[in-house]
N, C-alpha and C positions, 0 to 999 in steps of 0.2 A: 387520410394521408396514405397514397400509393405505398405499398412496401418495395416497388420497385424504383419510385422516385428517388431523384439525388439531386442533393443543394449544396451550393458552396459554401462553406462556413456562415459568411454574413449574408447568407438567405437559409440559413435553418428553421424550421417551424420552432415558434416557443410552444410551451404549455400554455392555459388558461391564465392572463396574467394574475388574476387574483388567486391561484394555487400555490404562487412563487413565496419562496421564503421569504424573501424582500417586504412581500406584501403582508406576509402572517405573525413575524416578528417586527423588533424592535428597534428602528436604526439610530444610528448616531447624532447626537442633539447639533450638531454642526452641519450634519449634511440629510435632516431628516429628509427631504424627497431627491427624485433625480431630478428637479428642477435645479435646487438648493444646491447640489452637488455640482451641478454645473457652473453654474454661479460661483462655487470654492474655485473650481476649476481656471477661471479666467481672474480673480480677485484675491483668494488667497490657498492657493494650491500648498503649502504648505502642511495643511492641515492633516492631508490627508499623511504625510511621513512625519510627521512631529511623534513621537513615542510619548505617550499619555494614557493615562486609566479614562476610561468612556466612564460616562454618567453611570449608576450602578442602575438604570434600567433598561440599557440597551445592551442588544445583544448582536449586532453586528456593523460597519460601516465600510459606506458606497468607498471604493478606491478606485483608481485608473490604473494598467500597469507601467509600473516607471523602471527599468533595468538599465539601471545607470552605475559608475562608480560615487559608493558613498565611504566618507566626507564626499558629498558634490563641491567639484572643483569649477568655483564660480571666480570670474575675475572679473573687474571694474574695466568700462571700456577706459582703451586709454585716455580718449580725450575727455572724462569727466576725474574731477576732483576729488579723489578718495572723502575728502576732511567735508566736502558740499554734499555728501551724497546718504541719504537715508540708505541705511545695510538692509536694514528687513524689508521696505519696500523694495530694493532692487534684489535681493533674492527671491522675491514672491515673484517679480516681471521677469525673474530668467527662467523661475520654473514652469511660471505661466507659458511662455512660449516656447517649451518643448511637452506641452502637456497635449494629449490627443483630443482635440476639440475642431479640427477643422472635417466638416461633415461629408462624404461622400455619396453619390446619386451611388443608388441601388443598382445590384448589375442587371443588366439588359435585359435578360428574359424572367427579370425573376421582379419586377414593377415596386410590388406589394411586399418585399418580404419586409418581416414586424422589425431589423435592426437596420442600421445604418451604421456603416465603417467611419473611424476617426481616424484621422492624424494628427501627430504632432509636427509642426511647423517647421523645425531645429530638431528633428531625430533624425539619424542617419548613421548605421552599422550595420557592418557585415552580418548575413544570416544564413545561416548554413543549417539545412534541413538536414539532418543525418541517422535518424531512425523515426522509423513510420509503424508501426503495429497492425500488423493485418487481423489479430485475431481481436485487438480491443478494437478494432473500427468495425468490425465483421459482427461480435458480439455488444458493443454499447450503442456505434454509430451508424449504422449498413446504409443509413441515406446520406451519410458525408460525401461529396464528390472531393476526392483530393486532387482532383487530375493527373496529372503526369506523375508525380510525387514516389512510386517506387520507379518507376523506371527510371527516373532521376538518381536514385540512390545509388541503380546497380544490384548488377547480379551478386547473390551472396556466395560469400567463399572464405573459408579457411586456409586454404594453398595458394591462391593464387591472385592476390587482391589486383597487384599490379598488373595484374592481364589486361593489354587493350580492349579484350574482347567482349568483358564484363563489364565497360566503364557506364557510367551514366549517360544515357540519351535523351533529351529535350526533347518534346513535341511540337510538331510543326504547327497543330492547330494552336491558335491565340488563347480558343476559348478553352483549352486544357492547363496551357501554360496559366491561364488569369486563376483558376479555381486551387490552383497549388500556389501561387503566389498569394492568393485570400487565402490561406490554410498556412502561411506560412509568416503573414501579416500579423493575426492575432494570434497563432499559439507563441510566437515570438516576444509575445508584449510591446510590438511595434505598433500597431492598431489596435485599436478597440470596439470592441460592437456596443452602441445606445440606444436606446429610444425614451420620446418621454416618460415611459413607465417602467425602462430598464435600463442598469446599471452594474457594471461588475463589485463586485464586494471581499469583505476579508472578515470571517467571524472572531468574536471574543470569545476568549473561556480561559481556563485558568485549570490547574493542579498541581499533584503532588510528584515529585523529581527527587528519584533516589529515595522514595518516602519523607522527604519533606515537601513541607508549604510552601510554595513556589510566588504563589499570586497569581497577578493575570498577566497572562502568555498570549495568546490567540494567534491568529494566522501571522507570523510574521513578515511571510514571504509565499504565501501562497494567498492568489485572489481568483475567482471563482469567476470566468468571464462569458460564459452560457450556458443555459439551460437548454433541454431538448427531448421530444418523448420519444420511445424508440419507438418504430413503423409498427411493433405488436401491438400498441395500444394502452399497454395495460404500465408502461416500466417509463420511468424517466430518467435522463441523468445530465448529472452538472459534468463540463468539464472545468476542470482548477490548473492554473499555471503554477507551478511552485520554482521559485526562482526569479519571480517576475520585479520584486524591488521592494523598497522600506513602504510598510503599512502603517495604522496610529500605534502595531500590536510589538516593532522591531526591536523594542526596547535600543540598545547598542549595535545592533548588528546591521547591516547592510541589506539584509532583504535579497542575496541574492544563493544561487546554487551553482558550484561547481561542474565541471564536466564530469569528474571522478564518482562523486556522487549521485548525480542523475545518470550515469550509464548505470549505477548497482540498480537504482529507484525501479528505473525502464524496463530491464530485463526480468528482476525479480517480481515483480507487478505480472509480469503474463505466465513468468515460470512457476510459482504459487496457483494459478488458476488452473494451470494445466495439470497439475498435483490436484486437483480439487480442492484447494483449501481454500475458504474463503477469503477477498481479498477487493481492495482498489486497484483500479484495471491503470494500464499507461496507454495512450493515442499514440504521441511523439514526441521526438527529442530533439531540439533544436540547440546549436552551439553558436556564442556571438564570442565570434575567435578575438573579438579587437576588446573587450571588455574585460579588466585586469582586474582577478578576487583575491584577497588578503586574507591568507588562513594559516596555514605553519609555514607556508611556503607561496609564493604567488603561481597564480593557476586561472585557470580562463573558465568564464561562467558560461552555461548551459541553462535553458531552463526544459523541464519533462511537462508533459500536459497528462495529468490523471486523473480519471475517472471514476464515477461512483453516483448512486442514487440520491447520497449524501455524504456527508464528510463531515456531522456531529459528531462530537465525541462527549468521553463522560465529563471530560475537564468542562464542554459546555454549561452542563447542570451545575458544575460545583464552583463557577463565576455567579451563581445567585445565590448562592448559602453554602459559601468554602467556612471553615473549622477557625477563620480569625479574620478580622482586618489587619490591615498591616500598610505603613507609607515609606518607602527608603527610593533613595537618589534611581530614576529609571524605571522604577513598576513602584508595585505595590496590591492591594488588594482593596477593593469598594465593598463598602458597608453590604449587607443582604438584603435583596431587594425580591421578597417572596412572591409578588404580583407575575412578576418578569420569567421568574422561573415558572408559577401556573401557565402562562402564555407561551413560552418553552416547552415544556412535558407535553400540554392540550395538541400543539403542533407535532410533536416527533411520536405521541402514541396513536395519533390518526392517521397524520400525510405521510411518515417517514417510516415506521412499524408497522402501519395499519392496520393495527388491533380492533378485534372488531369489538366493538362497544355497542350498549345502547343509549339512546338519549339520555342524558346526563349522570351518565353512568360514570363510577370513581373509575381512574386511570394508572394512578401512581401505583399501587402492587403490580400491575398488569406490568405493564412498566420496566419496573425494574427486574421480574422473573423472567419476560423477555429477553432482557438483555442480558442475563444471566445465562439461558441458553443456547443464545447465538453464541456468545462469547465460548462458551464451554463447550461445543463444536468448533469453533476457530481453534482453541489450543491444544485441544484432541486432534487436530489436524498437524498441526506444528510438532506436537511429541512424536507422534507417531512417523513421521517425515524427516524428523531430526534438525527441524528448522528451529534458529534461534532466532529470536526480535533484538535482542542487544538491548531496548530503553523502553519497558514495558511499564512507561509513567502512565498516570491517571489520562493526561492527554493526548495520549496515543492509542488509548483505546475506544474504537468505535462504537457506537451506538449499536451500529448494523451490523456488528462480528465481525465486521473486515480487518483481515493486517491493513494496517494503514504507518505510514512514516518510515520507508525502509531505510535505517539509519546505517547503523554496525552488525548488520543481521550476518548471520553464516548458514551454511547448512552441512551437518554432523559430518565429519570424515570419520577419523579413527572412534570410534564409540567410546566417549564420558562423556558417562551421564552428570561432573559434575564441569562440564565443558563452560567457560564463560569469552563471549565473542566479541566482549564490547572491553578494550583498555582501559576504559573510563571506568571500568565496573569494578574499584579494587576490590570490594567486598564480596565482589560475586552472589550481588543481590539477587540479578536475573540470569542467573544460570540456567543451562536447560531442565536440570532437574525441578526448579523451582518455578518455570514458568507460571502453570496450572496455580499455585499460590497466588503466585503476583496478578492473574487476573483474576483470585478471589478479591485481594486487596481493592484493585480497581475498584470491585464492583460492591464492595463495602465502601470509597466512595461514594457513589453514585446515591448508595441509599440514603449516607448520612445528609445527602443532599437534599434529597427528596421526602425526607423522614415526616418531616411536620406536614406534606401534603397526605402522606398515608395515613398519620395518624388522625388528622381531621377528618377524612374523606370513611375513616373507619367508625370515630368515636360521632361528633358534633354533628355530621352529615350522612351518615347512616350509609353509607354504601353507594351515594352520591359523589359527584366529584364538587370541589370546592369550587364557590363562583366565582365570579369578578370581584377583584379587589376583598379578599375573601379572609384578609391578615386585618384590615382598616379598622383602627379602635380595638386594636387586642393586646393585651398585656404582653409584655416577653417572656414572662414567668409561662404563660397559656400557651405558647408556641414553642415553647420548650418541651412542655408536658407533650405536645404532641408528636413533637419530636422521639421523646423515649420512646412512645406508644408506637412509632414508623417503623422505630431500628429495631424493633421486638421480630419482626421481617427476617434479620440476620440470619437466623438457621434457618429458615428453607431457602433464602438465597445460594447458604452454602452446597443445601442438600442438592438443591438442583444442579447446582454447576459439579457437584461431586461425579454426581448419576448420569447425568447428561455426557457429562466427560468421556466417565468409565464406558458406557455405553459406546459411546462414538470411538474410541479409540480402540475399545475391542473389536467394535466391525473391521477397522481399520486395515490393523493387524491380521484379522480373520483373511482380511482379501490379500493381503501381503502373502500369507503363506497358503492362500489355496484352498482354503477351509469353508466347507458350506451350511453347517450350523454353528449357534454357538454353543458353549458349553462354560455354566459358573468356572471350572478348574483352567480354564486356557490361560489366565493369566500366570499361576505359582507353575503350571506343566509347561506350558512352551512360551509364554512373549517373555518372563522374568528370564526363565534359562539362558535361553537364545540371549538375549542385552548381555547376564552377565559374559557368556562365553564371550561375545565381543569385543568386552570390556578388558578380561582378563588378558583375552589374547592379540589384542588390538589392532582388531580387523577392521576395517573400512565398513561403517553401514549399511553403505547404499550397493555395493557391487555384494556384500554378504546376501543381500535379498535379492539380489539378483540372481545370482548363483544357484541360489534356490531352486527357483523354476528345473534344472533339471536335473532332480535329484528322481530317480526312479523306488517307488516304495517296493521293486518288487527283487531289487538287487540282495543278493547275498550278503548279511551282515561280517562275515568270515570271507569274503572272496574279493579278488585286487579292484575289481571297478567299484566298491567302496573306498577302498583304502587310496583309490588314486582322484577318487568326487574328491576325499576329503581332503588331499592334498590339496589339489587347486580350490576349495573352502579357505586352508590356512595362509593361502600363496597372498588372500586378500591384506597384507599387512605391508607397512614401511620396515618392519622391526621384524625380521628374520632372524637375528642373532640371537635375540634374549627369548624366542617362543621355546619352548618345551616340547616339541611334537607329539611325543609321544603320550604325554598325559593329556596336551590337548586333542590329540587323535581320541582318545580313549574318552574322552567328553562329549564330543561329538558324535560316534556311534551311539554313544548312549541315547543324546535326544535325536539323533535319528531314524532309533528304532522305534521311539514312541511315536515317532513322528509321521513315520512307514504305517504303525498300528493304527493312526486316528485316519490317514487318508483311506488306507484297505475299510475302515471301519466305515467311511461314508459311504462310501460304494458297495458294501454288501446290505448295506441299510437303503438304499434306493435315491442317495440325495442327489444322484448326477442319474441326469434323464435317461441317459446310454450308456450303460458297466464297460461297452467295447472301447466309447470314445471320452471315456473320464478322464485320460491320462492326457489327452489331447488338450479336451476342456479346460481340466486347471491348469499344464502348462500356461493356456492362455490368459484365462482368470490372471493369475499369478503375472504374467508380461504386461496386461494392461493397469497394472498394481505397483508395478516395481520399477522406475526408471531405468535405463540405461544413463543416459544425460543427467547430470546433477549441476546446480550451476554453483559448481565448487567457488574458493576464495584465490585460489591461482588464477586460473581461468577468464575470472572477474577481473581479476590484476594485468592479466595479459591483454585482456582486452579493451582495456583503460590504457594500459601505454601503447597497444598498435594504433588506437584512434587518436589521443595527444599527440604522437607522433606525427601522425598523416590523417587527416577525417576524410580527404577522396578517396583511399585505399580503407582506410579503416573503417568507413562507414557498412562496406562490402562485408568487413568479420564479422560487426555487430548483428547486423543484418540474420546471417547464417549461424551466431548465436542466440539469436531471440529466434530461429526459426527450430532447432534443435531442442530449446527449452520451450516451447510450445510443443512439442511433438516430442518428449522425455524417453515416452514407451519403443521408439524405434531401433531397429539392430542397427545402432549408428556405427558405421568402421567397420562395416564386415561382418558383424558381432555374429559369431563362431565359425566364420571361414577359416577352415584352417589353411590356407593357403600361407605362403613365408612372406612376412612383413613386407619387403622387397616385391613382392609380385601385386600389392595391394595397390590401388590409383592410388597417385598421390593426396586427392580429395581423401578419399578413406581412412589412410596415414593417420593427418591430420585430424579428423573426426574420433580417431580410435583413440587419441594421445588427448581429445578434449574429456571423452570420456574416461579418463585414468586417475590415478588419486595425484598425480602430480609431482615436483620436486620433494623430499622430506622437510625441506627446511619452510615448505608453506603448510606444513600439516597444524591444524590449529591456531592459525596468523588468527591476529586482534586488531579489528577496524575501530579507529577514531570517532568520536560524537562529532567531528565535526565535516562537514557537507554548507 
């Protein structure tokens, strides 16, 4: 495949089809093939949104995207007789004929490609493309043609949405317009891409919420509607709609996603990447204005299209050997089904991890100390950033170390560290202090899931991995014992996510302040000090690390260009009245002398290639380390109501904030023109006021669970 080639959605290359999950796991005993599935589809489409526990040995089921309002609002023609009339068949013939089943010829130049577009018959609403991600198409899909698709959106702007001059432009060619209307088809859930041997899907898995046993959960609105390898060769990714409608997984709920909550999902998805942290990426955002969602308040649905290599999580593993069964009204939990889970783990520690193994080599330790240190880089990255997850349940955590589910997430304004961002959280489970904990818990999970595979794979099979049906004629009492023998695992799962952490967050930090070795004492000498002083004197994190950069180690500790750095150091605060200056002044020379001492120290030690231009170098260092742009909780607020408000004009802000928090590191607004407020473009204005800590009364706002 050309790396300069581009296909319209439904002509994307798949992978090899027998590489697909579809093909390697377990589907649902109602729709085991995409024959079967289709068949559901025209006979009893039902199936697919009835909320029901799957057989305990499948691990995922074929869905179509359906984004409708639920209760679906079905009425009886009028000319038939309520009291003559079968209910369940005539709701299966209404759903049937808005189901996407009627099959489209392939576009024009593209004969052969392996999907083919559906329709439904009876769909018909507004679709409004209103964010496109240049850096998740650039970096997951670079041979998507979306055609026209930003210049549709418009120029991005902070100041000036309603400018005629920025608005969106159509293209005249046909075959631009048709490649943004197929891109705007399926990430909508208005079409669907099939073929005999593919099928869009929704996975099971199940976990613990709030540290309880939840049961089975699984995708309940997000379905995974194509697969694609990127033009390197080497990387593949699914794109997943979330929002797209009721799956078998929705238990009660609708299956659908707000506007509100997919503008957080959209922006934070690229703004995390650009932070380096790992993460699932966002393509687009799509709003279907005429679709009415029932949450604290009524609110119109959106659905985001996100990306990733995969989208297992731990809650996966622990739908085949969670800690109970359990049956109550709407879920519940299926018996342990250990086959299902071997067929699981074999798949995500080759295709998904790609650990390299030898022929029938054990997998399970391998396994779980992976995942133990992807994860423990993921939340070295988050501490260190001051990023909170808000619902750091067992099934939000990814296999592949990605944030994944940006629910009530924040990112740290005034520094507490015992900050908690989620309203739902009264306990302040997942605080940001505790994060690092809570994905040890996860990943104690995972093991207890996996336990009886380690333990056989170590004692009975010698360092082999377990075979086919590898439980069949074994006592429970015997898979227990193997169990104990799995979770004996626990302390180096811990030790690694400890070390892996520590490690990754001290680099972190190192690059934050400029630092070019490390040193065991960095942490009790400068990253603890520095928090606390923040803490105490409750300064902004992100503009504190900023500030930084131009601190000169060569300035006089006694003379006013310190005493006036440190001024605008403590300016970084909402709370002027209750600082202390003077004792906080006196805090701050102090780790800034040490601080002067370790930079002079690198530089007489040889660690910067040129002593003339070290001063240059780590400024720099330090600017591509430390944002300017944060994508604060105001910010986010504001840009959820200029788009509710208006999405012709508002699509134009979001735009120019997804393009800012992609590009974090820039002197966005001037950043140290001194020039007078008033003399700045009004572009700039604006840019310098996104970059600020905001009103006082949003410092520390608390996002709802619910989206």
């Amino acid at each position: 495949m050309s790396s300069t080639a581009k296909y319209p959605i439904s002509a994307l290359p798949l992978p090899p089809i027998s590489s697909l999950l579809t093909q390697k796991l377990t589907p649902d005993i109602h729709t085991p093939s995409v024959a079967k599935f289709r068949e559901a589809q025209k006979l009893n489409p039902s199936i697919q949104r009835r909320a029901r526990l799957l057989s305990p040995e499948c691990h995922f089921s074929h869905v179509s995207p359906f984004p409708v309002s639920f209760p679906y609002d079905i009425k009886p023609p009028e000319d038939e007789n309520p009291n003559d009339m079968d209910k369940g068949e005539f709701i299966e013939r209404w759903l049937a004929e808005r189901e996407s089943t009627v099959p489209q010829p392939p576009p024009a130049q593209y004969p052969d490609a392996p999907l083919r577009k559906h329709y439904g018959k009876n769909r018909d609403q507004p679709l409004d493309l209103i964010g496109l991600s240049e850096t998740g198409l650039m970096d997951c899909v670079p041979h998507l043609d979306v055609g026209d698709a930003f210049t549709l959106i418009g120029a991005p702007t902070l100041s000036d949405e309603f400018g005629d001059e920025g608005d969106g432009i159509e293209s005249e060619r046909e075959d631009v317009r048709a490649a943004r209307k197929d891109l705007v088809d399926i990430l909508s859930g208005h079409a669907m891409l099939m073929s005999d041997d593919f099928a869009p899907w929704s996975m099971r898995y199940s976990g613990h919420q709030f540290g309880s046993w939840a049961g089975q959960l699984g995708d309940g609105r997000a379905i995974s509607v194509v697969v694609t390898p990127h033009p390197n060769g080497s990387d593949v990714y699914e794109l997943q709609l979330k929002g797209g409608g009721r799956t078998p997984f929705s238990r009660s709920a609708d299956g659908l996603a707000v506007l509100r909550s997919s503008i957080r999902e959209y922006l934070c998805s690229e703004a995390m990447q650009a932070l380096h942290i790992p993460t699932t990426r966002a393509l687009s955002l799509i709003s279907l204005p005429a679709l009415p969602v029932a949450r604290e308040k009524m609110e119109t649905a959106s659905i985001v299209t996100r990306v990733a290599p995969s989208f297992i999580r731990i809650g996966n593993f622990e739908a085949f050997n969670g800690p109970t069964n359990m049956f109550f009204f709407g879920g519940g939990q299926q018996k342990s089904d250990y086959e299902a889970l071997r067929i699981l783990g074999e798949y995500v520690a080759k295709d998904v991890l790609k650990i390299e193994l030898k022929e029938g080599e054990a997998w399970g330790e391998k396994l779980v100390l992976e995942v133990a240190e992807r994860n423990a880089k993921m939340v070295a990255g988050w501490q260190a950033y001051g990023f909170m997850h808000g619902v750091i349940n067992t099934d939000n955590v990814s296999i592949l170390g990605l944030t994944i589910d940006y629910g009530p997430y924040a990112f740290m304004d005034v520094f507490d560290s015992f900050h908690i961002c989620n309203h739902s959280d009264e306990s302040g489970r997942y605080a940001y202090k505790y994060q690092p904990n809570m994905i040890v818990y996860a990943l104690r999970a995972l093991l207890n899931a996996l336990a009886p595979v380690i333990g056989a794979e170590k004692t009975i099979y010698d360092g082999q991995a377990v075979p086919t049906n590898w439980t069949k004629d074994i006592a429970s009492e015997q898979i227990e014992s193997w169990s104990e023998k799995g979770k004996e695992l626990r302390t180096e799962v811990e030790r690694v996510v400890q070390q892996t952490c520590s490690t990754e967050y001290g680099r972190l930090l190192r690059n934050r302040l400029g630092f070019q070795k490390q040193d065991s004492k960095d942490q009790t000498v400068f990253f603890q000090p520095l928090l606390d002083m923040m803490e105490s004197h409750k300064l902004d994190f992100h503009i504190t690390f900023r500030n930084l950069i131009d601190f000169d180690p060569t300035w006089d500790m006694k003379g006013t260009e310190i005493d006036h750095y440190i001024t605008r150091l403590l300016s970084a605060t909402p709370d002027t009245s209750s600082l202390k200056k003077e004792d906080a002044a006196e805090q701050w020379k102090n780790w800034l002398k040490t601080y002067a001492e370790r930079i002079d120290a690198e530089v007489s030690e040889g660690l910067w290639e040129d002593a003339e231009k070290a001063k240059e170098e780590r400024k720099e260092k330090m600017r591509l380390a430390n944002p300017r742009f944060v994508l604060r909780q105001w910010v986010l607020e504001e840009v959820i109501q200029r788009v509710e408000r208006d999405t012709n004009s508002g699509k134009r802000v979001l735009a120019k904030v997804m393009h800012m928090a992609c590009n974090p590191y820039e002197a966005w607004g001037a950043e140290g023109d001194e020039r007078a407020e008033t003399e700045l473009e009004k572009e700039e204005r604006e840019e310098r006021r996104f970059c600020g800590i905001g009103e006082k009364k949003m410092l520390g706002f608390q996002c709802s669970c619910s989206s």
